[in-house]
C-alpha positions in Angstrom: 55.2 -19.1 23.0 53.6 -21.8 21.1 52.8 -25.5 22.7 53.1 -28.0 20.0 52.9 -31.3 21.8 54.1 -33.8 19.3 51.5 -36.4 19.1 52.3 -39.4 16.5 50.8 -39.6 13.2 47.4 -42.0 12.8 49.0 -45.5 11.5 47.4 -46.4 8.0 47.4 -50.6 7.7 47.6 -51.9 4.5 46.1 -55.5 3.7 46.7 -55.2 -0.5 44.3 -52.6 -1.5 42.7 -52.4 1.8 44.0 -49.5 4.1 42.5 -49.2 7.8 43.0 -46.2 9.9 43.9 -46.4 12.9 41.1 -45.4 15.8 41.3 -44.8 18.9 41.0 -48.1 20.2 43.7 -49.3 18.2 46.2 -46.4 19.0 47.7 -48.0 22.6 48.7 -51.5 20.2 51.4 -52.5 18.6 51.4 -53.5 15.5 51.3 -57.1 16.9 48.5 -56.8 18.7 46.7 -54.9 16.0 47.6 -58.2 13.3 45.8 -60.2 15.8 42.8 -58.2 16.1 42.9 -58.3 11.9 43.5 -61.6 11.2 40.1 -62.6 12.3 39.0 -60.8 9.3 41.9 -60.8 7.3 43.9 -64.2 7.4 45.9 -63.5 5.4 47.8 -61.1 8.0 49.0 -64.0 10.2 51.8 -64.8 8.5 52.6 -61.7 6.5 55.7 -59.5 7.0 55.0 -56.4 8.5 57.2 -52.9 7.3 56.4 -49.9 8.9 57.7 -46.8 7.1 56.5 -43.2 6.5 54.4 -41.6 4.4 53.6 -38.3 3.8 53.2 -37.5 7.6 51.4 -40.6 8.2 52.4 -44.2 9.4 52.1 -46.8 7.1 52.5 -50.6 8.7 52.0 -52.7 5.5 51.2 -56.3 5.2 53.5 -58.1 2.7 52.2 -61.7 2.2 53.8 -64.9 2.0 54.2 -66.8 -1.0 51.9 -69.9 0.4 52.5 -73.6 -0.5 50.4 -75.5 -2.7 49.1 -79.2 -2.3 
């Protein structure tokens, strides 16, 4: 008998061309929680759209950005 516990996949954020893997200190937030830890360093998180899908086994919450106004 085999004991496969399903544990989830890592979630991969994508900023653009930036991915960050989850660690382990990221894995009991939600994806809110984790755009507020980013946005510090990533601004321009706080308003993006978040889309979580999956990829190849792994979970991938991508940040879609918001066409900004000008002036």
């Amino acid at each position: 008998m085999t004991d496969q516990a399903k544990t989830p996949s890592p979630r991969v954020f994508k900023i653009g061309a930036t991915r960050i893997v989850e660690t382990p200190a990221m894995s009991g937030l939600t994806n809110e929680q984790v755009r507020d830890l980013l946005k510090l360093t990533y601004p321009e998180v706080a308003h993006a759209t978040l889309r979580e899908r999956e990829d190849n086994g792994l979970r991938v919450v991508d940040f879609l950005p918001q066409p900004g106004r000008k002036g």
